[in-house]
Backbone bond lengths (Angstrom), bond angles and torsions (degrees), N, CA, C in turn:
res aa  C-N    CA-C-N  psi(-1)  N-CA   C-N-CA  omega(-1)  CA-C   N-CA-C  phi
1 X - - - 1.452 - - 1.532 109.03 -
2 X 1.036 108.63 149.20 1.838 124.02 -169.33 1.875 96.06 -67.82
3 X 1.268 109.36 129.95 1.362 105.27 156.89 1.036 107.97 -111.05
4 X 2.032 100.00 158.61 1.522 118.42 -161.18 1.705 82.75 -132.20
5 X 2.066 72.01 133.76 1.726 81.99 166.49 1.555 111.37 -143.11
6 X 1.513 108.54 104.89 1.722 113.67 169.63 1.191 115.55 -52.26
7 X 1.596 112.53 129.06 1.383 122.01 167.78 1.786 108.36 -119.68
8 X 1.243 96.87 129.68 1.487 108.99 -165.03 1.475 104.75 -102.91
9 X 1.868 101.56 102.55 1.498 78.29 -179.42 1.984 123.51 -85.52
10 X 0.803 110.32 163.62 1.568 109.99 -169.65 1.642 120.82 -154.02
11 X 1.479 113.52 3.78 1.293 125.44 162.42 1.495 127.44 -141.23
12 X 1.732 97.82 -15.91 1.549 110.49 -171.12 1.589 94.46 -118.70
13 X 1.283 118.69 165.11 1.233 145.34 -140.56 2.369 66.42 -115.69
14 X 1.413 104.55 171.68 1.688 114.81 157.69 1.209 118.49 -69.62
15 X 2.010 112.26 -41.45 1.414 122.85 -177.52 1.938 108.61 -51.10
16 X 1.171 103.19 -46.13 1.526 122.18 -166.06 1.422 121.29 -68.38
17 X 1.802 83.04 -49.46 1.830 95.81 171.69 1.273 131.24 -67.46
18 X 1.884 114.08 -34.64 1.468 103.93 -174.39 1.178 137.04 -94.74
19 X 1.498 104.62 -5.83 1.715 108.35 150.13 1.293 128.53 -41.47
20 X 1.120 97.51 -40.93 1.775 96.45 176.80 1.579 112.44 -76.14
21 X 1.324 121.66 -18.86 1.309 121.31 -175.71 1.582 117.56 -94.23
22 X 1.334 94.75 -27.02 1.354 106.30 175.46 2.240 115.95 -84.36
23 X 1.106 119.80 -6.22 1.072 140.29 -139.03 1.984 74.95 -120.00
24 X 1.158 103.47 -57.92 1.999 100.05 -177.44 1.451 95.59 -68.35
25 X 1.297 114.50 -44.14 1.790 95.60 176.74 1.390 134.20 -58.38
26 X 1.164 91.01 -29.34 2.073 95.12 174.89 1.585 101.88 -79.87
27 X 1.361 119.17 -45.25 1.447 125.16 157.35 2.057 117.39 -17.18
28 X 1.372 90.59 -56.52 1.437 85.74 -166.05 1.569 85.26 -111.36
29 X 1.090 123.10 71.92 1.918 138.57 176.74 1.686 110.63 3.35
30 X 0.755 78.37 62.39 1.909 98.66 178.95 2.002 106.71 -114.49
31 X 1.032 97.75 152.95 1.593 101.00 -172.57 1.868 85.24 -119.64
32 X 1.963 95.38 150.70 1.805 92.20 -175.13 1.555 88.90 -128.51
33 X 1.538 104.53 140.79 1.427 99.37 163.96 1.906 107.84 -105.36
34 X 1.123 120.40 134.19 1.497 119.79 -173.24 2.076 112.27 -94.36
35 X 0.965 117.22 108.70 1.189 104.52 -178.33 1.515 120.57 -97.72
36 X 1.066 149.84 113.48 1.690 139.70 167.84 1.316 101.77 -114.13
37 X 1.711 100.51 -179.58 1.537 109.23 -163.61 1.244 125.02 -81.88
38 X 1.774 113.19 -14.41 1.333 110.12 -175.22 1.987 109.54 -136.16
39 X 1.283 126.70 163.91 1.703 99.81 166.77 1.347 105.16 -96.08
40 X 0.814 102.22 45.01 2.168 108.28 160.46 1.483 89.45 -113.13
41 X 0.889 143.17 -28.76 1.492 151.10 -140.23 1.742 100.11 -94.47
42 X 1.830 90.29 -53.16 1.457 109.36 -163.61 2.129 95.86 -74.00
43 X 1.335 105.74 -35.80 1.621 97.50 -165.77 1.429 95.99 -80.25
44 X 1.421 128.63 -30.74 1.568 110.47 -171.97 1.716 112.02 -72.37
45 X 1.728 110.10 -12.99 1.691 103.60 164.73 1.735 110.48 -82.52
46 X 1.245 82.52 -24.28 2.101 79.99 178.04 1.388 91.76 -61.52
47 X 0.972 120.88 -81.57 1.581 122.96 -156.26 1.734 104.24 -47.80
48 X 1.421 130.92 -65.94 1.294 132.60 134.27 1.933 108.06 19.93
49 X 0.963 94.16 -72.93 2.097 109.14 -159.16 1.930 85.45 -62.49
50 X 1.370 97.50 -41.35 1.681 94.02 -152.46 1.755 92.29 -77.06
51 X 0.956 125.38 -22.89 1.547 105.50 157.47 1.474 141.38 -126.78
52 X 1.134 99.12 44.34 1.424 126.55 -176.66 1.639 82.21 -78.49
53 X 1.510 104.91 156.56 1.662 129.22 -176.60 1.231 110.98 -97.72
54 X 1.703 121.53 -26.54 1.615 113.84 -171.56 1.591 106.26 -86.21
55 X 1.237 153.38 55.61 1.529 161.47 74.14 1.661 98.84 160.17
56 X 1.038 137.82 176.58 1.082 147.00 -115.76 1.599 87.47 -111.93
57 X 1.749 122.32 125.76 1.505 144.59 134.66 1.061 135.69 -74.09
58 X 1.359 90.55 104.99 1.752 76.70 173.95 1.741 121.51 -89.20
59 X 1.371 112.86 136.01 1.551 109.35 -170.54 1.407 96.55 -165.72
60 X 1.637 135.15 174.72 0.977 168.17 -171.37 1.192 138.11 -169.07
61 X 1.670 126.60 129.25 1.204 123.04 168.13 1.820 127.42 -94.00
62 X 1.014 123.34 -152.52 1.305 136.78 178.30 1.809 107.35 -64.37
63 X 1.691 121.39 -22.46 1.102 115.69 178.38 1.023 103.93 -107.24
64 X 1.708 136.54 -18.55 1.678 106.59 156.14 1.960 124.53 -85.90
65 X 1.347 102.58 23.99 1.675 93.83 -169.58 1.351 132.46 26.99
66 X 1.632 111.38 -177.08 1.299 91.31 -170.64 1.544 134.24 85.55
67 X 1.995 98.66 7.49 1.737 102.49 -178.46 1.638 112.68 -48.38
68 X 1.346 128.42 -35.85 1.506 97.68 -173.74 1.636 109.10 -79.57
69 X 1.103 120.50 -4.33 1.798 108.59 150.82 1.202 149.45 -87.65
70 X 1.782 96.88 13.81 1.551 112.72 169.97 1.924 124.67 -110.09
71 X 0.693 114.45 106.61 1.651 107.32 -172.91 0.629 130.61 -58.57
72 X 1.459 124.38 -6.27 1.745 142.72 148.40 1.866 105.33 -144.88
73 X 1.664 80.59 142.04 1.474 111.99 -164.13 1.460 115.43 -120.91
74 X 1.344 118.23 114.76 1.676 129.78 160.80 0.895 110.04 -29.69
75 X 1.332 158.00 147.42 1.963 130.19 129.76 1.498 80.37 -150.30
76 X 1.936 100.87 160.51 1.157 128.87 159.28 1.742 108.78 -101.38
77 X 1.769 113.49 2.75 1.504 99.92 -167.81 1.526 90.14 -128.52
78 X 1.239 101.75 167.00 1.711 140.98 -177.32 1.666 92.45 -47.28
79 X 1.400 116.80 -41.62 1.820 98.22 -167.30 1.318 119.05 -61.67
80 X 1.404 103.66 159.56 1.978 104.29 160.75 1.812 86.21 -110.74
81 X 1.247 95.03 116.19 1.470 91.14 167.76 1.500 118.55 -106.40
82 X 1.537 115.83 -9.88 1.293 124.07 157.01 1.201 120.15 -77.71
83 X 1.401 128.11 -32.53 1.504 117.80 170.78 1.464 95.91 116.30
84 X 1.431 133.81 19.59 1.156 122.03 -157.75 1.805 91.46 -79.98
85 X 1.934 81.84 173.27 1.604 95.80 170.08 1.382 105.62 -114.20
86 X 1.119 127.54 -20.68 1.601 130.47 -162.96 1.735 85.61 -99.56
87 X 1.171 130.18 139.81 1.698 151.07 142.85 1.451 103.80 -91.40
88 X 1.387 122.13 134.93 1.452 143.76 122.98 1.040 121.47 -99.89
89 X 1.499 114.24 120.68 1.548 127.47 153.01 1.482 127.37 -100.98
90 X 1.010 99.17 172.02 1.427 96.86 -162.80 1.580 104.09 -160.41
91 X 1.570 139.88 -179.07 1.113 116.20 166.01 1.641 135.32 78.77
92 X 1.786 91.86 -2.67 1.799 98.45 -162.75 1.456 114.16 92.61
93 X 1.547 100.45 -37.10 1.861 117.43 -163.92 1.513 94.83 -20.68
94 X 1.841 110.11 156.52 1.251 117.48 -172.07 1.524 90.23 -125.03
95 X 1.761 140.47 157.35 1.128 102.90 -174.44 1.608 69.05 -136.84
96 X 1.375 93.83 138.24 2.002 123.71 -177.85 1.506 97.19 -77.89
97 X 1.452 147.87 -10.53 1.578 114.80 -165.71 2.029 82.36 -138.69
98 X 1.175 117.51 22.46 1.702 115.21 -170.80 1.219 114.61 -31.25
99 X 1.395 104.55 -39.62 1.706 95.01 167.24 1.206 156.32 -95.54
100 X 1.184 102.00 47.83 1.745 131.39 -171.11 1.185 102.65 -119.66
101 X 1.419 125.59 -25.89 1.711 122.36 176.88 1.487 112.46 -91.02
102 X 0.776 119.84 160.39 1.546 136.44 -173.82 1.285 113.01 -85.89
103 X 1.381 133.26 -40.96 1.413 138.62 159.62 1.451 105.61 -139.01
104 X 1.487 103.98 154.09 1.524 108.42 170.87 1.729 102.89 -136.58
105 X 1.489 104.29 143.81 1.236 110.20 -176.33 1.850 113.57 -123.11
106 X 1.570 99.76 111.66 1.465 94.78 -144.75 2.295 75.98 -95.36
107 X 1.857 97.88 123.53 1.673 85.96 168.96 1.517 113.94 -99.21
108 X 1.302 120.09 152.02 1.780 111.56 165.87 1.232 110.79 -132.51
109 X 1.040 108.40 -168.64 1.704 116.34 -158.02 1.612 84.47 -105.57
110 X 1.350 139.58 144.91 1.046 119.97 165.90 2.020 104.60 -105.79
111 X 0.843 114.29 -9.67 1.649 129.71 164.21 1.383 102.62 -52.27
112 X 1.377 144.64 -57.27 1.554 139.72 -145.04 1.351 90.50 -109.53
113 X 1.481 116.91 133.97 0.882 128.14 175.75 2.003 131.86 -70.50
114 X 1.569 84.38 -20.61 1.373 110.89 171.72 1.379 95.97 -67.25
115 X 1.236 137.53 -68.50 1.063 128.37 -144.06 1.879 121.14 -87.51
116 X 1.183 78.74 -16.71 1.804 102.20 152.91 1.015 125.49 -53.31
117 X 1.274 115.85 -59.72 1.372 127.16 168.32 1.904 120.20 -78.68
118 X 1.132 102.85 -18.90 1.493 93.72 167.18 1.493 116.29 -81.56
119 X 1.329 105.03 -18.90 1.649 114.29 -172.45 1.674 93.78 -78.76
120 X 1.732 114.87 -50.40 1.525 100.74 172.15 1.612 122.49 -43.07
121 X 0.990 114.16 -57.96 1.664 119.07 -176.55 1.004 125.62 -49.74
122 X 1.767 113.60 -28.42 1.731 126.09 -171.72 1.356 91.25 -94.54
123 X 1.642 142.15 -12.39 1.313 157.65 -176.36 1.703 97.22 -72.47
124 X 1.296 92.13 -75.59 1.326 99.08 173.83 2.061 145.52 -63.65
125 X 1.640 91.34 -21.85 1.618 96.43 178.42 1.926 80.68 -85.94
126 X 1.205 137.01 -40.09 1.787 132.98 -162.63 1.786 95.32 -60.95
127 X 1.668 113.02 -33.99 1.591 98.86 177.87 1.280 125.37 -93.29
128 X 1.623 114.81 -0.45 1.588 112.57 179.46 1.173 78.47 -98.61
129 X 1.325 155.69 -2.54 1.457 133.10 173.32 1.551 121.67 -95.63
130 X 1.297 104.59 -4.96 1.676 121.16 164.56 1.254 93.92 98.81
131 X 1.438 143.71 20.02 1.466 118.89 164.15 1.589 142.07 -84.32
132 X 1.146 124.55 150.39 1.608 123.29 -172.35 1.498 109.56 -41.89
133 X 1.160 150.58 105.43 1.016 134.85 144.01 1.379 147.82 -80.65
134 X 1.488 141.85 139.49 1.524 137.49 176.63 1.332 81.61 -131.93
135 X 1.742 99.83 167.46 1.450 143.55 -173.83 1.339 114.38 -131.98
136 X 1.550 126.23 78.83 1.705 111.95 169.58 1.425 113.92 -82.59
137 X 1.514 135.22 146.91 1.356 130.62 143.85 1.460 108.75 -116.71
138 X 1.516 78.17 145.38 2.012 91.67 173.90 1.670 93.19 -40.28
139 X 1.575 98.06 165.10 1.222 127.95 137.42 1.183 137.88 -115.86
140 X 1.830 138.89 159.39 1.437 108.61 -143.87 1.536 112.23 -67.38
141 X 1.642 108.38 -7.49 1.362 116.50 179.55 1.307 116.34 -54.01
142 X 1.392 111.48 -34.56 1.345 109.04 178.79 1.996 85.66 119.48
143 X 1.121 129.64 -33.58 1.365 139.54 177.29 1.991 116.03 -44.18
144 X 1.207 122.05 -169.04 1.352 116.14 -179.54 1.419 95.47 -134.24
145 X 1.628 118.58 160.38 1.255 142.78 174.60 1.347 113.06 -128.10
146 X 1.179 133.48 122.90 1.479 113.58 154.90 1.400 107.48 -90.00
147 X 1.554 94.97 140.52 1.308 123.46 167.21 1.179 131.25 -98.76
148 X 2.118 131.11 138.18 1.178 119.14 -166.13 1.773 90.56 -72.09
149 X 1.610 97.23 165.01 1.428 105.70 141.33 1.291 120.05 -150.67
């Protein structure tokens, strides 16, 4: 069964945070598909990745084609067109096939209150549905903690 792991952001912006998360996934040879809510959403992390400082990603969205030659993928839609196993959402995003990936890493804003509460609800329908759950929050480092819950 897919494990889900909330990451609460609380010092980093999404742009800031998922390089580093995405950067352990190619690490441990895993392919990521990235989902958000809109493709304005998806090109401002493309562009985002390409100048981020922590070293070079390779990934693509819908305007460079070519998803099964990127190891992480932009999208605003439901496909894995790379084939990944790892999901990021972001955005609230809800993801229609969750259990085909191997882990999913649901991030939220911990600032908006909306998204607090959408992250509770997706917390809660992921545990009446029997899935693994963890809880990271930043630390002020900018680093991760897991948290009990």
């Amino acid at each position: 069964m897919t494990q889900i792991a909330f990451y609460h952001l609380t010092k980093s912006s999404l742009e800031q945070a998922l390089p580093l998360l995405l950067s352990k996934t190619l690490e441990a040879g895993k392919r990521a598909v990235v989902m958000v809510d809109t493709a304005k959403r998806a090109e401002s992390l493309n562009n985002a990745l390409w100048t981020q400082s922590s070293g070079w990603l390779p990934h693509g969205s819908a305007k460079d084609g070519a998803a099964e030659r990127h190891p992480i993928w932009l999208t605003e839609t439901q496909e894995n067109l790379n084939e990944a196993t790892f999901v990021f959402l972001a955005d609230g995003i809800e993801c229609e096939n969750l259990g085909s990936y191997e882990r999913c890493f649901e991030l939220f804003d911990g600032v908006s209150p909306e998204a607090m509460q959408t992250a509770r609800t997706h917390w809660k329908t992921y545990k009446d549905q029997g899935y693994e759950l963890t809880y990271w929050q930043q630390t002020d480092s900018g680093g991760w903690q897991k948290k009990d819950t």
